[in-house]
N, C-alpha and C positions, 0 to 999 in steps of 0.2 A: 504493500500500500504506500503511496506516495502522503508524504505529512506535509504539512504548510512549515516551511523553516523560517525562525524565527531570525528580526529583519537587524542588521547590525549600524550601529550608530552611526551615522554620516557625520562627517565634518568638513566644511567646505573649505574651498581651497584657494580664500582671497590672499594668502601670504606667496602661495604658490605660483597663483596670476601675476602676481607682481613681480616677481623674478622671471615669470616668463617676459613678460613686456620689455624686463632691462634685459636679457638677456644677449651675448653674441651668438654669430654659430659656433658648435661647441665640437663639432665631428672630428675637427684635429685636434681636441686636446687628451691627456692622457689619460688613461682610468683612474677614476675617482668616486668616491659618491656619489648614488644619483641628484640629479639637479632637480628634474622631473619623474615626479612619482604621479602615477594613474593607477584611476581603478576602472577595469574592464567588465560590465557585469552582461552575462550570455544571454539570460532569462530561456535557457535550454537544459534541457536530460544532462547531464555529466557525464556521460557516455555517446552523448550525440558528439559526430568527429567533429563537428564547429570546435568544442574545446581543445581538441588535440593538437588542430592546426591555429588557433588562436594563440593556443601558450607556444608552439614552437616560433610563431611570427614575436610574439614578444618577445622570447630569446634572443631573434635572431637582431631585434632591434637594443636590448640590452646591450650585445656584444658589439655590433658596428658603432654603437656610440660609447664605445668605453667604458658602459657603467653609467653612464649620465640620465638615459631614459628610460625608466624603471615604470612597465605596465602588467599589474596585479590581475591575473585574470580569476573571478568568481563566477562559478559556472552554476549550473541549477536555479534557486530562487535565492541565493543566499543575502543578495542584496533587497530582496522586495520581490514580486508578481511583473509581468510585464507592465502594465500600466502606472506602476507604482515609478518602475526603474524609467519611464519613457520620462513622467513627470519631475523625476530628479537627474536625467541627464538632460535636459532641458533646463533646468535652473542651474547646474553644475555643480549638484554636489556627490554628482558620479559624475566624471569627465566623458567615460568611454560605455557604451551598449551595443551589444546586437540584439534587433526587434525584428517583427514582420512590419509591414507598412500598413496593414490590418491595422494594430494596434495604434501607428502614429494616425490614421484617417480620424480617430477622434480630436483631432484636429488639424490635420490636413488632408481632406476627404480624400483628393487625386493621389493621395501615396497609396492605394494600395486597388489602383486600378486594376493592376496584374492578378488581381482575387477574383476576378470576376469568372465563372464559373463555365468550365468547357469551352476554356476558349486557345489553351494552348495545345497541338497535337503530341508535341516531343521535347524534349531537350535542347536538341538545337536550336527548336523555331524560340527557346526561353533567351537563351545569351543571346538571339541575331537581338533578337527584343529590348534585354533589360540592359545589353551592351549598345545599345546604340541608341537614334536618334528619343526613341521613348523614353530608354534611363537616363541620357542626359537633361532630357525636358524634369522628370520626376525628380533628378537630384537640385536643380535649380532651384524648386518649387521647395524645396527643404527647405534649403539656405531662409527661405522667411520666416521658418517659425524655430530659429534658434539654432537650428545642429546643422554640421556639416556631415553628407554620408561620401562614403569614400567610394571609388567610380566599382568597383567589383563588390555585387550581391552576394551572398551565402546563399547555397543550397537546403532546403529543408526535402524536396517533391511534392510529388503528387499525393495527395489527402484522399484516404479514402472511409469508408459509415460502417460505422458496425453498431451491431442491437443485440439487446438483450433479449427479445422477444417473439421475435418473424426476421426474417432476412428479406435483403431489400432487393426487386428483381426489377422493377417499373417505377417511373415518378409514381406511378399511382400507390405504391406501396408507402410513401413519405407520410400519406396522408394524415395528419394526425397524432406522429410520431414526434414524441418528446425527445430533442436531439441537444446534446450539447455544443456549441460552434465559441470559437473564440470571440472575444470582445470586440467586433468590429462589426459596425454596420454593413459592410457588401456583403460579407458570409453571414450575416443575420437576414437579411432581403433575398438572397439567393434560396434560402431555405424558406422562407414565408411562403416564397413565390411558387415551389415546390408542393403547397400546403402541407406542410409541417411542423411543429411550435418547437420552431429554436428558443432556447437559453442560452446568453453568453452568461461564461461563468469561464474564469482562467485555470489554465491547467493544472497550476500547484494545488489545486481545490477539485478536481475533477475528478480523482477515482472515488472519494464521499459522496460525490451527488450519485455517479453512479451506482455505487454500491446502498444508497439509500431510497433508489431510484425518484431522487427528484427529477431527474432524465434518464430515459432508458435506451438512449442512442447517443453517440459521438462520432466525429469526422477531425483526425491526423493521420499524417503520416503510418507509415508500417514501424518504423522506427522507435516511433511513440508509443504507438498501441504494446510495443514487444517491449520495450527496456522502461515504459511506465508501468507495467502489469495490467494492461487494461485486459488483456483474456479472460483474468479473475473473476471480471465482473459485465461478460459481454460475451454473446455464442456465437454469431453470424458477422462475416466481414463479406461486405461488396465492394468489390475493386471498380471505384467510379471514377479514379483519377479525373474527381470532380472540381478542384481545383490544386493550383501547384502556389506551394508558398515558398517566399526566402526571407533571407534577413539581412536589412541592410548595415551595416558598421557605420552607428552613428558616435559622431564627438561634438560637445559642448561647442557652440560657435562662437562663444569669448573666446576661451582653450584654442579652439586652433589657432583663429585670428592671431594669435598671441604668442603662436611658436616659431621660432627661428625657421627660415625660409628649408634649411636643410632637414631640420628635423620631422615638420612637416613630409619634406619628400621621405623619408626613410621608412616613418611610420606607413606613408600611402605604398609605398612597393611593397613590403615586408607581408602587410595584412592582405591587400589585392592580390599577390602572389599566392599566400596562402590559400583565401578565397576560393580561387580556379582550379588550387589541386584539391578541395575540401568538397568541390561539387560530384567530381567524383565518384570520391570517398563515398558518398553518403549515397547515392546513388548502388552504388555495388553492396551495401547494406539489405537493402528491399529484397533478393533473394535471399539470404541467409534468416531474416526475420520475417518473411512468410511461409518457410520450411520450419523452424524452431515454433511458429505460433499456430500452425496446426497441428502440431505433436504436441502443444495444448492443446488440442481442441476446438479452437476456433474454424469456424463453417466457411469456406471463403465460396464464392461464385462472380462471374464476370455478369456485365452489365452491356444494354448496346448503348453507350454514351450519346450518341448522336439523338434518342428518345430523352433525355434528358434536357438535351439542348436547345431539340424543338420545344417541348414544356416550357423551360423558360422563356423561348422565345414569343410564342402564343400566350403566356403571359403578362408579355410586357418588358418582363424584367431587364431587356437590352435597351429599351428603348426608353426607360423612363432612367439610366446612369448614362445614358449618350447627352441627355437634356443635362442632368447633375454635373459631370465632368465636361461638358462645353464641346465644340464642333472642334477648338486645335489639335486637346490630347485624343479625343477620339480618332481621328482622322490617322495619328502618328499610331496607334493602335491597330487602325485598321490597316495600316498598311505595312504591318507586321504579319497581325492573326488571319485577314481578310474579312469580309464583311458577317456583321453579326449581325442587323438589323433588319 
């Protein structure tokens, strides 16, 4: 069972900002004490590879600056819930996070377009996507409400529903189906649209609801489901690869603002390096934890995705986030995915 972990005292880091501002660049001087100290908080599994390539990009950022740049990585909840860590890496008394863009749309809706539901085929159609004209539009759009995210996304994948109750074969099957969806309005609309009564409720809290069945259904990753224990408490898994999420490396927009021009660069290759081989990574995980999570038990069966898509589409649902997110990001969208509307 996953427990809510309890959240540890922040202390901000106005003495810190100030030495950043005076600071020189520091990359030729010799090993010394860190200058710059962060804290990096995942709001992910501790076994998800985001941490493993995160703390090796911080090493490798340690060592190229001599010791100078010192980034603490806190993986799990150990800092707070997603929403908790989104609002304190925004004010800066965590410098460094990785979120879904789900989580930041509660306040800035256009991050987390990329949720919107059966709209990417593969993998590659995600990087032509999130690497190019779209994710530089979306990271702009940051830059206003405080954080700067660094140009390479993290991989979470394709999200797929499993229940506790009936297995899910048809949109018609949703109908009425108590699901748990993360805190973000797209993937709360997607599933209305469905006729099914989403609850956002965040993950450190989610194997309780289900084991209490305040909801009797969820939608993550395979990942999640297998290294959070969700089998315990859930029979049927449908492979809807209904939508694909990531996370983007967000940092406090004083904090960068504020870092010597090299340091900046070290952190952005070090992490975006990471990033690309962590996509991977995570990706070649999904067989291993859908062979170990049916030797739980878990029921899996495939889905024809494209009946799902029409549903939303005769719903509305494409056409009433075209109006919401505006005719430029749509356009850069569609001329990725191709037309949804």
């Amino acid at each position: 069972m996953i427990a809510k972990l309890p959240r540890r005292t922040m202390l901000r880091h106005t003495a810190a900002a100030a030495a950043i501002l005076a600071s020189p660049a520091i990359l030729t001087r010799g090993a010394r004490a860190a200058q710059f100290r962060f804290k990096l908080a995942t709001t992910i599994l501790p076994a998800q590879p985001l941490n493993a390539y995160a703390r090796q990009a911080a090493a490798a950022v340690r060592e190229e600056s001599h010791g100078q740049v010192s980034i603490e990585v806190f993986p799990g909840y150990e800092l707070g819930s997603s929403t908790s860590v989104m609002s304190e890496v925004r004010d800066g008394s965590i410098e460094m996070a990785t979120f879904s863009g789900a989580i930041l749309a509660n306040v800035l809706e256009v991050s987390s377009i990329y949720n919107l539901a059966f709209i990417f085929k593969d993998y590659d159609q995600i990087w032509a996507t999130m690497d190019g004209k779209l994710g530089d539009y979306l990271r702009a759009e940051i830059e206003g409400v405080g954080l700067h995210a660094l140009d390479k996304i993290w991989n979470l994948g394709f999200r797929q529903i499993t229940t506790s109750t009936k297995p899910i074969k048809t949109p018609e099957d949703l109908k009425g189906v108590k699901i748990r969806v993360a805190v973000a309005p797209l993937i709360l609309s997607a599933f209305k649209a469905l006729g099914a009564a989403p609850a956002a409720i965040n993950f450190n809290e989610l194997f309780t609801a289900l084991q209490t069945k305040v909801v009797d259904g969820q939608e993550n990753d395979l990942f999640q489901i297998w290294k959070g224990d969700l089998y315990e408490v859930q029979k049927y898994c449908a492979m809807t690869n209904h939508i694909w999420d990531g996370y983007y490396f967000f940092i406090n927009g004083r904090v960068w603002n504020g870092l010597p021009n090299d340091v900046r660069t070290l952190i952005a290759t070090k992490f975006n390096d990471a990033a690309v081989q962590q996509r991977q990574a995570v990706i070649d995980t999904f067989g291993p934890a859908r062979t170990e999570l049916a030797k739980k038990g878990l029921i899996f069966n495939d889905v024809d995705r494209e009946s799902f898509k029409l549903a939303l589409k005769n719903a509305g649902f494409y056409g009433r986030w075209e109006k919401r997110f505006g005719p430029k990001v749509w356009s850069l969208l569609e001329e990725s995915v191709g037309s949804l509307t």
